[in-house]
C-alpha positions in Angstrom: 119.8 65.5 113.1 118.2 68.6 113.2 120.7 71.9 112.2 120.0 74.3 114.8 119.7 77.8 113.4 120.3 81.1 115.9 117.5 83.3 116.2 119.8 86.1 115.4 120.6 84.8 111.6 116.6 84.1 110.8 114.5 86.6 108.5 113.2 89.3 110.6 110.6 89.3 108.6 109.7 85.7 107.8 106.3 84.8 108.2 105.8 81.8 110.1 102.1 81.4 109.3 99.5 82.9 106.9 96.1 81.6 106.0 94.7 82.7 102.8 90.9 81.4 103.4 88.2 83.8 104.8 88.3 82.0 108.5 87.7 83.9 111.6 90.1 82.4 114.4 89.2 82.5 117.5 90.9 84.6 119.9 89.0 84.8 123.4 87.6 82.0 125.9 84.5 83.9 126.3 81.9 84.4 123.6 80.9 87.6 123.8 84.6 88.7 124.0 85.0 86.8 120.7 82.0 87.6 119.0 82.5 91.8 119.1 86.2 91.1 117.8 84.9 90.7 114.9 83.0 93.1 113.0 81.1 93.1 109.5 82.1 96.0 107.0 79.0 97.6 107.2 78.7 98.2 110.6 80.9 101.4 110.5 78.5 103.1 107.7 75.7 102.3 109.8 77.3 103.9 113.1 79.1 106.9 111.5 77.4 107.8 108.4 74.6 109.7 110.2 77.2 111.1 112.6 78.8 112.6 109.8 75.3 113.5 108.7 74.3 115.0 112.0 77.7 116.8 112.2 77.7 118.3 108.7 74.1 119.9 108.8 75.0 121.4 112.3 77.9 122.7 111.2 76.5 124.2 108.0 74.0 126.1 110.4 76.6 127.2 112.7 78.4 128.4 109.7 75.0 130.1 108.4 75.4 128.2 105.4 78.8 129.3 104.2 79.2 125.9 103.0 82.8 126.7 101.1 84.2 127.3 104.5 82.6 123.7 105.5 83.7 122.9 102.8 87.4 123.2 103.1 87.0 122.3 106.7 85.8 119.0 105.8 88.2 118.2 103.4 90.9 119.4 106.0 89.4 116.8 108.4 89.8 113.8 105.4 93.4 115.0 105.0 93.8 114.9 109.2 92.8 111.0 108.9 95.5 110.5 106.5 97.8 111.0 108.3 96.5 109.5 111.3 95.7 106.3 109.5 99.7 106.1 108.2 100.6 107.3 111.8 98.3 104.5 113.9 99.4 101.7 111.3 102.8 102.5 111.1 103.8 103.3 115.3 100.9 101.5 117.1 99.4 98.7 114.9 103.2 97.3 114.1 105.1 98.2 117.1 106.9 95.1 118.4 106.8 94.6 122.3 108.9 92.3 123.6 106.9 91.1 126.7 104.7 87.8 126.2 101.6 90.2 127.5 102.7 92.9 124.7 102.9 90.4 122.1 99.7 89.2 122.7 97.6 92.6 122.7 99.6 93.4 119.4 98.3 89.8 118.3 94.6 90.9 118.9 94.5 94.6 117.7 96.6 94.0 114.6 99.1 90.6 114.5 95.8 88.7 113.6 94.9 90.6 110.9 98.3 89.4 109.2 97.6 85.9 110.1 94.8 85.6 108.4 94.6 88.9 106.0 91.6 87.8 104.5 89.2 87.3 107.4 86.3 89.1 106.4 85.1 89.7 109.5 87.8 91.5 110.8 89.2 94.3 108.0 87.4 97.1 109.7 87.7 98.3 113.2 85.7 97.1 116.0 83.6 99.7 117.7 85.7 99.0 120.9 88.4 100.6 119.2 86.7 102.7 116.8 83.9 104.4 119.5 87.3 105.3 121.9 89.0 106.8 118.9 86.3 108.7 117.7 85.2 110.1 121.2 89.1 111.1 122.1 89.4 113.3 118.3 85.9 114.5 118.4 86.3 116.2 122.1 89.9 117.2 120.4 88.6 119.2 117.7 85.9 120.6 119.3 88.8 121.9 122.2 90.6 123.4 119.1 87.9 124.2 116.9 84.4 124.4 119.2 81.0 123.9 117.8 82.3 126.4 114.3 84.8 125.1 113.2 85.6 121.7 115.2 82.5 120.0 114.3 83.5 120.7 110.3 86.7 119.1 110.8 85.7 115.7 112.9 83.1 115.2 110.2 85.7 114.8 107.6 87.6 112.8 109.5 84.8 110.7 110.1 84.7 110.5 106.1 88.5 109.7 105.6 87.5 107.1 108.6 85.2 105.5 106.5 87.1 105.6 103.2 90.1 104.1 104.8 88.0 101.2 106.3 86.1 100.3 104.0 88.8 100.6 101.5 90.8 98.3 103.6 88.0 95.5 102.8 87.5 96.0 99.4 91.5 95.8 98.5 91.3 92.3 100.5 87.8 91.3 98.9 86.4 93.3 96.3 87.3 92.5 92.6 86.9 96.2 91.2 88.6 96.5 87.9 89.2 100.0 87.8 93.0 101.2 87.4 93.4 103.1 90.2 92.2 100.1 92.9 93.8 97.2 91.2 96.8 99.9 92.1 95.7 100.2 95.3 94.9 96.9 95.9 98.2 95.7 94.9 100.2 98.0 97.3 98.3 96.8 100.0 99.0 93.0 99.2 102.9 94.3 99.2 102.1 95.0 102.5 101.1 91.8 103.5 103.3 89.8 101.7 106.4 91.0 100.6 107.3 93.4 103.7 104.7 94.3 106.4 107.4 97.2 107.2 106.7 99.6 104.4 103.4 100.8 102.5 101.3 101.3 105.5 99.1 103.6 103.9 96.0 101.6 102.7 93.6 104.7 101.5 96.6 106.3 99.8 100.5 106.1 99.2 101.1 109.5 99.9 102.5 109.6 103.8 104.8 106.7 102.8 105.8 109.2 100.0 106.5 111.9 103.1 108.3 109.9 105.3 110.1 107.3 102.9 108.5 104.1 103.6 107.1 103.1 100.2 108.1 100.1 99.0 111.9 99.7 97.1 111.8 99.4 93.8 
């Protein structure tokens, strides 16, 4: 006979299922739902690397040429991603809803990902979430910033953007044998598989430094 077991005295955070092949699920009825929910990691260089581009040159001129003050504007704007990349993975990408409609647009924008963590096809973000994202920050910064300093900032966020996804891929595919990704790499598969509650910082540990939510030793 089977031992029934209360819900209330099971793991919290037990996985019930994890693939480890590179196999893209599918998740929608329609085709050309599925097909754009799933992304190769070079489509984000090839939309935002001549944004960046476009947005460094301008703001260079705007600057007339000061390109220290670019400079640290830009490497303000990779530091702004940081934390936005710990702040979207931690409070959006794992919040818990309790509603079957919830749980199943959690399942789609991130509860797939931990399914199968290494579907390469769908480590980086989809331009239907990436373009939204990237049109909400840049009309931000240019609000705060405008055309001189704005545009210096959105461009490297764009740059911590990239870094972060295509960092993402390469910890769940690449086989890089320098110290500091095998590091990397290794925090990120604590993320995955020992507790999907701490280390959401994939480009860096340093938020879960900040706000305590690096792994126990």
């Amino acid at each position: 006979m089977q031992e029934n077991v209360s819900t209330q005295e099971a793991p919290v955070k037990k996985k019930l299922f994890v693939s480890h092949k590179d196999e893209s699920v599918r998740m929608f009825k329609s085709n050309f739902m599925d097909l754009f929910s799933r992304t190769p990691f070079w489509v984000p260089l090839a939309m935002y690397v001549p944004v960046m581009i476009v947005l460094g040159y301008r703001s260079i001129a705007v600057l007339h040429n000061e390109w220290y003050l670019f400079a640290g504007l830009f490497v303000g704007g990779i530091f702004i991603w940081s934390a936005l990349e710990y702040l979207l993975h931690r409070f959006v990408f794992h919040y818990h809803p309790t509603s079957e409609a919830g749980k199943r647009f959690m399942f789609i924008m991130h509860g797939v990902h931990h399914d199968y963590p290494n579907d390469s096809l769908r480590l980086v973000m989809p331009p239907s979430l990436s373009l939204p994202l990237a049109a909400f920050f840049y009309l931000l910064t240019w609000l705060i910033g405008g055309a001189q300093y704005g545009e210096s900032v959105f461009a490297g966020m764009v740059m911590g953007y990239l870094l972060y996804d295509e960092l993402h891929y390469a910890t769940h595919h690449a086989t890089w044998q320098w110290g500091w990704f095998q590091r990397l790499k290794k925090y990120h598969m604590k993320h995955h598989y020992n507790d999907p509650e701490r280390g959401f910082g994939v480009s860096s540990p340093f938020w879960d430094n900040v706000f305590r939510s690096k792994f126990k030793a």
